[in-house]
C-alpha positions in Angstrom: 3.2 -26.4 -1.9 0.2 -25.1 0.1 -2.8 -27.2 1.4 -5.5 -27.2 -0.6 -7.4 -26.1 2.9 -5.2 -23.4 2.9 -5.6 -22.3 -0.9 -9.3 -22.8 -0.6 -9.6 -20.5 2.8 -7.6 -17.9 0.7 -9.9 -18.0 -2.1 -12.7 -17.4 -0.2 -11.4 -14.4 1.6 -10.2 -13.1 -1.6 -14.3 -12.5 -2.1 -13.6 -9.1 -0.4 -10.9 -8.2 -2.7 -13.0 -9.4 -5.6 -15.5 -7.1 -4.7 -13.1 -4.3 -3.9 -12.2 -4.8 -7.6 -15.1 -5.3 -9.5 -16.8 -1.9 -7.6 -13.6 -0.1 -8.8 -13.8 -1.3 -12.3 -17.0 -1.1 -13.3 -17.3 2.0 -12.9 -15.1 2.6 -15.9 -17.7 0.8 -17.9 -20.9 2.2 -15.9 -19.7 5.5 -16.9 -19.0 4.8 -21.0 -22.6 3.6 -21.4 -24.0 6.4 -23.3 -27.4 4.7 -21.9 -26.1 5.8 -18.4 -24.9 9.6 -18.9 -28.3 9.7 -20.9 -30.4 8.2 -17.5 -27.8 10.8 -15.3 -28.9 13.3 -17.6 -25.0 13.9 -19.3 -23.2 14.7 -16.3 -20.3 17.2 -16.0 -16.6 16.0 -16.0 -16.5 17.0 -12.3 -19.8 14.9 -11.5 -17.9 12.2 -13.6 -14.7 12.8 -11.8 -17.1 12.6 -8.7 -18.3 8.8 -9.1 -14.8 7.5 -8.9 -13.8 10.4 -6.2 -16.6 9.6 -3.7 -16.1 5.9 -4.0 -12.1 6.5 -2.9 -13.4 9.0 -0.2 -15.4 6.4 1.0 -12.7 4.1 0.6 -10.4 6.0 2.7 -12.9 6.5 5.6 -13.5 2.5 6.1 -10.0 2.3 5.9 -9.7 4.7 8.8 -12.6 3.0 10.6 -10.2 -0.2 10.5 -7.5 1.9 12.6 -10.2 2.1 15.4 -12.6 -1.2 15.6 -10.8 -3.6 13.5 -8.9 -5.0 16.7 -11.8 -4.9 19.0 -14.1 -6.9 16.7 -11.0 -9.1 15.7 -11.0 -10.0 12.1 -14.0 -12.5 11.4 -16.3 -9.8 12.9 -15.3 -7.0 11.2 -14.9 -8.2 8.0 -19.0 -9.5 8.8 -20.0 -6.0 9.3 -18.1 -4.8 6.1 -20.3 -7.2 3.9 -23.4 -5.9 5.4 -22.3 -2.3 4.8 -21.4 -3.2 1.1 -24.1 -5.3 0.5 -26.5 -1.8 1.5 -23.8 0.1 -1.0 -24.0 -2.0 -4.1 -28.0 -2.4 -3.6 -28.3 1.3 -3.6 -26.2 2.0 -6.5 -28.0 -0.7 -8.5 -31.7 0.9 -7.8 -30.6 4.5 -8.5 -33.0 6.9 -9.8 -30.3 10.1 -10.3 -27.0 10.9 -9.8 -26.9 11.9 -6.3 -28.1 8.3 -5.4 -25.7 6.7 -7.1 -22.7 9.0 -5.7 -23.8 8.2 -2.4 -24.2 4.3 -3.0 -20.4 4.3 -4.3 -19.5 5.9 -1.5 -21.1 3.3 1.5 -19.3 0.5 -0.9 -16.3 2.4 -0.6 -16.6 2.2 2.9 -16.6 -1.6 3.2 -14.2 -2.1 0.8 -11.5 0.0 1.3 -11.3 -1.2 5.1 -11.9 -5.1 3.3 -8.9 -4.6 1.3 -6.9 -3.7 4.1 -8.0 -6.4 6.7 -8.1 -9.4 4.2 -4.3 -9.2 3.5 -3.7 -8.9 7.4 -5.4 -12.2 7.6 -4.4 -14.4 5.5 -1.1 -12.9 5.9 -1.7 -14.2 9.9 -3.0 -17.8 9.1 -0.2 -18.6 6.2 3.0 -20.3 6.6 6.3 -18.3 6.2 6.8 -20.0 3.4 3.7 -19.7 1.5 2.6 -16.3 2.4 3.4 -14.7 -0.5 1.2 -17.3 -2.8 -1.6 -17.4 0.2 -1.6 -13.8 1.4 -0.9 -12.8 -3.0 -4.3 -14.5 -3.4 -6.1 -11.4 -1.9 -4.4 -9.1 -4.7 -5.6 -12.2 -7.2 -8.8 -11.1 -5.8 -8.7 -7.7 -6.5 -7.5 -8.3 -10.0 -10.2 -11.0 -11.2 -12.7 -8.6 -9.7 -11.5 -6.1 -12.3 -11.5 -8.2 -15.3 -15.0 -9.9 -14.7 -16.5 -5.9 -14.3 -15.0 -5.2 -17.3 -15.9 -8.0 -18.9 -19.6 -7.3 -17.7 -19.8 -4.2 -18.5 -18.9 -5.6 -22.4 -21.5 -8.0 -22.7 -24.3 -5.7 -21.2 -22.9 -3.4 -23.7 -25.3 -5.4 -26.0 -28.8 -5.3 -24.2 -31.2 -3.5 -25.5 -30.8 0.3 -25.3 -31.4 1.4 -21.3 -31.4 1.1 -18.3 -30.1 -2.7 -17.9 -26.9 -2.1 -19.7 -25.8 -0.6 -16.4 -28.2 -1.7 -13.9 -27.5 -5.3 -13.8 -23.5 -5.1 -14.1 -24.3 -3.2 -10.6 -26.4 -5.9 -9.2 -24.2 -8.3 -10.2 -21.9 -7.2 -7.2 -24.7 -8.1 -4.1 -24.9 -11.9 -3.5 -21.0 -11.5 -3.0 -21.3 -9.5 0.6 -23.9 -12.1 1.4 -22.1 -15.6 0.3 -18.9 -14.2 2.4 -20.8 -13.0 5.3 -22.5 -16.7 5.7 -18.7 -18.0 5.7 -17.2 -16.0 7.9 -20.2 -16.7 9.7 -19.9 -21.0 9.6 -16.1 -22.2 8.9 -13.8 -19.6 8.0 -11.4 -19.7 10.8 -9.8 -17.0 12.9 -6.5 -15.7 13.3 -4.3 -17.2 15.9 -2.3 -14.2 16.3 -5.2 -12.2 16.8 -7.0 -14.4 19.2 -3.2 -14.7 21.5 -3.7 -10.7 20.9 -6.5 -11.0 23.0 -5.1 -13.3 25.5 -7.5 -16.5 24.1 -3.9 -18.8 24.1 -6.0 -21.8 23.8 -8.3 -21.3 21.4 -5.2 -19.7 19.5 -3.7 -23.0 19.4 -6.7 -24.9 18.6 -7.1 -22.8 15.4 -3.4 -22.5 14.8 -3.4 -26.3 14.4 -6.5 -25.8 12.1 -4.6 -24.0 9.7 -1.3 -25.0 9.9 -2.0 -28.8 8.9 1.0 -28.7 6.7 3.4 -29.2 10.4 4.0 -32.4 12.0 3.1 -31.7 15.8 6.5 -31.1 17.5 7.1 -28.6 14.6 3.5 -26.8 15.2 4.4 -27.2 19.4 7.6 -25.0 18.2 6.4 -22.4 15.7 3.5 -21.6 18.1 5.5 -21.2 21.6 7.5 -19.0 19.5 4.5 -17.2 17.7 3.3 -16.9 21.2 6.6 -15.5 22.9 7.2 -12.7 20.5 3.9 -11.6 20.5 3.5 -11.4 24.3 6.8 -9.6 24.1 5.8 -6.8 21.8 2.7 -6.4 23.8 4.3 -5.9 26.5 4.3 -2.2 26.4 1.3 -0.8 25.6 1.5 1.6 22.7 -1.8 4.6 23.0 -0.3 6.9 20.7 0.5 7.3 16.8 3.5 9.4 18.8 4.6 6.3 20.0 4.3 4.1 17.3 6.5 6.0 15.1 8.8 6.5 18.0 9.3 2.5 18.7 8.0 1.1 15.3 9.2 4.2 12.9 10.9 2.8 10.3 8.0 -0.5 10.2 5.4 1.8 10.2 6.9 4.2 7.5 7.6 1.2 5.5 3.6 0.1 5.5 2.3 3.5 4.5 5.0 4.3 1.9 4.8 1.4 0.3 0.4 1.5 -0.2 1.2 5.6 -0.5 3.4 5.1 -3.7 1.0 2.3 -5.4 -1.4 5.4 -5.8 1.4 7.8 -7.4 2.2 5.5 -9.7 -0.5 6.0 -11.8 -2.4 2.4 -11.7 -6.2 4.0 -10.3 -6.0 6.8 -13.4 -5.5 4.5 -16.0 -7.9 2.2 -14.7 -10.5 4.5 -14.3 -10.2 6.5 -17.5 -8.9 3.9 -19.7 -11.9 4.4 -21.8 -11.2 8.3 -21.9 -7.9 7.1 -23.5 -9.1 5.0 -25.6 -11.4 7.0 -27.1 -8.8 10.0 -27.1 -7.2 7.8 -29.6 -10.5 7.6 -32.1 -11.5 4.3 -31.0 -15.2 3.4 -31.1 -17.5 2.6 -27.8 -18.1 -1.1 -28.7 -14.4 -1.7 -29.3 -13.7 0.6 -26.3 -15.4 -1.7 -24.0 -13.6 -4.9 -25.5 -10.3 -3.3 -24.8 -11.5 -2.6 -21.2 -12.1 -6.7 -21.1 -8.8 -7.4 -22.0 -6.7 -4.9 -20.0 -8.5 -6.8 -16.8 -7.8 -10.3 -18.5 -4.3 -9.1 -18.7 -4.0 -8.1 -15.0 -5.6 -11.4 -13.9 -3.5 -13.3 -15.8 -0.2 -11.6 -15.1 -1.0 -11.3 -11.3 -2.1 -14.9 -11.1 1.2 -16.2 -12.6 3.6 -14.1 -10.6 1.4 -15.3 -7.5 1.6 -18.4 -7.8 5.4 -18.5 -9.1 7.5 -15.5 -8.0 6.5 -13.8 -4.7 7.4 -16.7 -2.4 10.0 -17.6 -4.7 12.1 -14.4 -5.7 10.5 -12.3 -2.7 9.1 -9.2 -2.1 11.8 -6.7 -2.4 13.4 -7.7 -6.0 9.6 -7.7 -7.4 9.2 -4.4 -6.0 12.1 -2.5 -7.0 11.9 -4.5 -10.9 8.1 -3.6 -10.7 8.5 0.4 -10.3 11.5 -0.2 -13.1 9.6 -1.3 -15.4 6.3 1.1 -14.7 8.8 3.9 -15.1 9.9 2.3 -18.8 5.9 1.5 -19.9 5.0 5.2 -18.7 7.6 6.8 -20.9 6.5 4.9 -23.9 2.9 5.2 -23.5 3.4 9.1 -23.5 5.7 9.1 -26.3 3.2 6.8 -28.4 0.2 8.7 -26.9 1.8 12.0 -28.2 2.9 10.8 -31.8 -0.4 9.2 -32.6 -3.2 10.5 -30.7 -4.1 13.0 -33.7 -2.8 10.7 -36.1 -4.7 8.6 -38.9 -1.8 6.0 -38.7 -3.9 2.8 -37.1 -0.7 0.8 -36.6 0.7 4.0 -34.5 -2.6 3.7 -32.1 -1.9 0.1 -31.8 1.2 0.7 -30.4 -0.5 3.6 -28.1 -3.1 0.8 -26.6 0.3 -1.8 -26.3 1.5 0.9 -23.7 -1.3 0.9 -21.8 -1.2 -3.1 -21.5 2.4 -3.0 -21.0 2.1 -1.0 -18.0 -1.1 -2.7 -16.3 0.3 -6.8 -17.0 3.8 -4.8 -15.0 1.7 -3.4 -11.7 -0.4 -6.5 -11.5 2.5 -8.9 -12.1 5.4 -6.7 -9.9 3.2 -4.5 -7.7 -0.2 -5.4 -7.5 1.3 -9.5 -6.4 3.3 -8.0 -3.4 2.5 -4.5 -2.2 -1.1 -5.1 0.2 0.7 -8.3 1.8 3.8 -6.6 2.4 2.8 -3.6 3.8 0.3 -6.0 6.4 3.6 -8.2 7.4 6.4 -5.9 8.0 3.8 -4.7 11.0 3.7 -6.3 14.6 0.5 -7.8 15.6 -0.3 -5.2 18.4 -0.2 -2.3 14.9 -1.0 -4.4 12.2 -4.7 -3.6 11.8 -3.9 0.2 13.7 -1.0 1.5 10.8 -2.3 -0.8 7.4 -5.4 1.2 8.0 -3.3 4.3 8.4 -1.5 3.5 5.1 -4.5 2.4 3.1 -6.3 5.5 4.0 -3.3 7.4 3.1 -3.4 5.0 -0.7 -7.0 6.2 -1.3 -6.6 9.7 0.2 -3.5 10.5 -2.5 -6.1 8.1 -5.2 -8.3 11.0 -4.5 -6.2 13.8 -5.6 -5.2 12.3 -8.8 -8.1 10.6 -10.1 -10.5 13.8 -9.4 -8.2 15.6 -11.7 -7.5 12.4 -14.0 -10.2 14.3 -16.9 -9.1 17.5 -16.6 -5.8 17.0 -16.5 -6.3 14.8 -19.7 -8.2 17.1 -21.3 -5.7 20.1 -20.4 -2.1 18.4 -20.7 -3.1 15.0 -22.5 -0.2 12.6 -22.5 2.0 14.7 -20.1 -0.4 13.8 -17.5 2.1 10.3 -17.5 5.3 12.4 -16.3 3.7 13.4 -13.0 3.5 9.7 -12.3 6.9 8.6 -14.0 8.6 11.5 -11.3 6.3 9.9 -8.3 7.3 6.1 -9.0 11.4 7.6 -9.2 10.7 9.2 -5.8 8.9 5.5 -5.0 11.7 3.7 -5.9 14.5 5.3 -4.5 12.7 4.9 -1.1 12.4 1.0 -1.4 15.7 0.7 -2.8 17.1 1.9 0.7 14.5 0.9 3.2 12.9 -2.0 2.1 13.7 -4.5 3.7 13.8 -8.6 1.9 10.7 -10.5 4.3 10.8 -13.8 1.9 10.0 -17.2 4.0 10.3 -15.4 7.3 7.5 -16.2 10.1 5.6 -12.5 11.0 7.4 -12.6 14.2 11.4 -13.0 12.9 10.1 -10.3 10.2 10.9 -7.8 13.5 15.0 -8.7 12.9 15.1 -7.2 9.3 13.9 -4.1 11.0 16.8 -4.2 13.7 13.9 -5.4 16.1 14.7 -7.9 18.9 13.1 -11.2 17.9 12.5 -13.8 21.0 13.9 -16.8 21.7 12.6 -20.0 23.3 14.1 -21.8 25.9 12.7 -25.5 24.0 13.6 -27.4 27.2 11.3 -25.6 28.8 8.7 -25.8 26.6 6.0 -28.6 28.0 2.8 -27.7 26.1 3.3 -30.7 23.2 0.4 -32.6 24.5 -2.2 -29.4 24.0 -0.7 -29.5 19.9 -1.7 -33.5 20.2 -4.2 -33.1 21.7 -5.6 -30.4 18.9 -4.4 -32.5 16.0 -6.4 -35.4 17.2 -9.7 -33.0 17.4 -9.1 -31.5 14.2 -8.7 -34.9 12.6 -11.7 -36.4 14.6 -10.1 -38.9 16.3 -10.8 -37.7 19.5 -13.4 -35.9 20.7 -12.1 -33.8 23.6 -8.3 -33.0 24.6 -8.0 -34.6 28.1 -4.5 -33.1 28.6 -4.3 -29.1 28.8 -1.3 -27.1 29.4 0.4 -24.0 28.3 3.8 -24.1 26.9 6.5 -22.0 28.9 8.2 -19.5 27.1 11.7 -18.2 28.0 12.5 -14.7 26.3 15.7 -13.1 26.3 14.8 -10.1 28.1 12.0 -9.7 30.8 12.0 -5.6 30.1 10.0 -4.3 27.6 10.9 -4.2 24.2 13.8 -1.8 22.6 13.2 -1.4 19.2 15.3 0.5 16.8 13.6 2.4 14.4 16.6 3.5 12.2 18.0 0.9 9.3 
């Protein structure tokens, strides 16, 4: 079972997914408000299409912008700057006066949140133990998920303020004290990653902080997994990578692993039906109050279904089998909910729309249960530290560029082809699975450095005998529990590897 130190740091870095969430989801309430396409003076279905393209845009930009600052700031100070930039997003969105406004505060909050959702995984995926990453670094799609069901759930109750302005004004504002609160945290206690700080050659304060989160070790164990954590990352730093040539040259099959896996997320359909869930709904005759309701209880769903796979299946089953039974079972749920869609939609037969709305649920408790619980940790861990931050922000770029595409074309494509839209997504997630079935490798309860032998990667051993460094993991402990106030005894533990050249990696299964 996790420390509750642990839990509790994940929760509060999950703020950044929460807001990644809630940004994405109310905007499928912000944009069923008659009150609001009254204010933006009934906009077009492309200006429609537009809110939630920009936003991805945007989305896919930060997530670039990860691939180039993220290491330099390391990942306390760039996840700071991110909740300054959407802090200035959601405040602009909230005080817009037209639609132009508002398109361009979605897209700044894209920005920060598509590189948030990106780095928070990396780092709680760095500061877990092997064998409570999936419930610690699961936490950040948790995040994600609650975010949705609270917008939604917003978005409801404003439903019933007086005509206006308000109904979507303050469901907006709702989302600005978030980017503050984390900022002051990141700011005062949240502490860094280890890996990241060895990345930069700070050993020391590495260990200091490694012992700070690691409190579940006894300190012979923590002396061990570090000098290890330490010896495989020096090792794959050892050549220096400047290229995306190289990186899928040494790292191919890693790095193809990472952007496939965020890649086929988006062409399975999840952003569509989240976005124009209400365009469904009402495609089936139902009114806007009970619209909105539904909205609420498709995010309950996901929240609930995430949380309990979270907390109970990732570490346990592991990331592979609740892949491969996730896109199984999205490939099922699609099938029906175009079946039911088609039968029904211009049908009088209530019972037959019931079963149309079922679909929908079916497949969003699935992804948040199967997909939503694994995929952003999974494609952070199966990276080495010297390309996590580089290639996840390669791959979530590459999640929100495709999210583009087929949510700008999401009301057309309803409008044109209705429920056949579904098949597009049914052939992607076939293509999807077929790929993880054969490459995807099992990562369950393995540290981020063994991770590199599932890959055919050499993974470093250490000569313990030569290890002398216990007295610097003492000495630590005994800060961190305030018994002491200074370490007197320094050292550096000595690492043995089983090769002095730089690294050979296969890149083939």
């Amino acid at each position: 079972m996790a420390s509750w130190y642990s839990v509790g740091i994940a929760l509060f870095a999950a703020m950044g997914t929460f807001l990644f969430g809630f940004d994405t989801g109310i905007a499928t309430t912000t944009i069923a408000h008659e009150s609001w396409i009254d204010y933006m003076h009934h906009p077009s279905n492309g200006l429609t299409g537009a809110v939630v393209a920009v936003y991805i845009a945007g989305e896919a930009v930060g997530a670039l912008g990860q691939t180039f600052i993220g290491d330099k700031l390391g990942r306390i100070r760039f996840m700071q700057l991110l909740c300054v930039i959407v802090t200035i997003g959601t405040t602009i969105q909230t005080a817009s006066v037209n639609i132009g406004m508002f398109l361009a505060g979605r897209a700044i909050a894209g920005v920060a949140v598509g590189a948030m959702v990106a780095t928070v995984p990396i780092y709680l995926s760095e500061i877990s133990a092997p064998n409570q990453r999936g419930l610690i670094g699961g936490i950040s799609g948790c995040g994600i998920s609650f975010g949705t069901m609270m917008s939604n759930w917003v978005g409801f109750a404003c439903s019933y303020a007086p005509y206006g302005a308000t109904q979507w004004r303050l469901p907006l504002g709702i989302q600005i004290p978030w980017g503050v609160i984390m900022f002051v945290g990141l700011a005062t206690f949240m502490p860094d990653s280890p890996r990241q700080l060895i990345r930069n050659g700070k050993v020391e304060a590495a260990r200091r902080e490694f012992v700070r989160v690691r409190r579940d070790l006894q300190s012979h164990e923590a002396h061990e997994e570090f000098a290890l954590m330490q010896a495989q990352i020096e090792f794959e730093m050892a050549r220096e990578i400047k290229s995306y040539r190289e990186i899928f040259t040494l790292f191919g099959r890693r790095a193809m692993v990472s952007i496939v896996v965020q890649t086929g997320t988006s062409l399975t359909g999840i952003n569509v039906i989240q976005y124009y869930q209400t365009y469904l709904f009402r495609s089936l005759g139902i009114q806007q109050k009970t619209i909105l309701a539904l909205a609420g209880v498709y995010g309950t769903v996901a929240f609930l279904s995430n949380s309990i796979t979270t907390r109970y299946l990732t570490d346990q089953w592991g990331r592979r089998k609740m892949i491969l039974a996730g896109l199984s079972g999205l490939i099922l749920t699609m099938i029906y909910s175009a079946v039911m869609q088609h039968i029904f939609q211009d049908s009088e037969n209530r019972i037959g729309k019931g079963f149309s709305v079922l679909g929908i649920y079916l497949y969003v408790a699935w992804y948040y249960a199967m997909i939503n619980s694994t995929t952003w940790l999974y494609g952070a861990e199966v990276l080495p530290i010297a390309l996590r931050s580089k290639v996840m922000g390669l791959a979530a770029a590459s999640h929100f560029i495709v999210n583009v595409a087929v949510t700008e074309a999401g009301p057309s494509a309803f409008a044109n082809i209705h429920e056949n839209y579904y098949y597009v997504f049914v052939g992607c997630t076939v293509i999807f699975l077929t790929i993880a079935y054969f490459y995807f490798p099992e990562t369950r309860r393995k540290t981020l450095e063994e991770i590199a032998q599932a890959f055919g990667d050499k993974v470093v051993l250490v000569d313990e005998a030569r290890i002398d460094g216990e007295q610097d993991i003492l000495a630590a402990q005994d800060e961190e529990n305030g018994s002491i106030s200074k370490a007197e005894n320094k050292g550096q533990a000595t690492t043995s590897t089983t090769s002095t050249s730089p690294p050979s990696h296969a890149s083939a299964s």
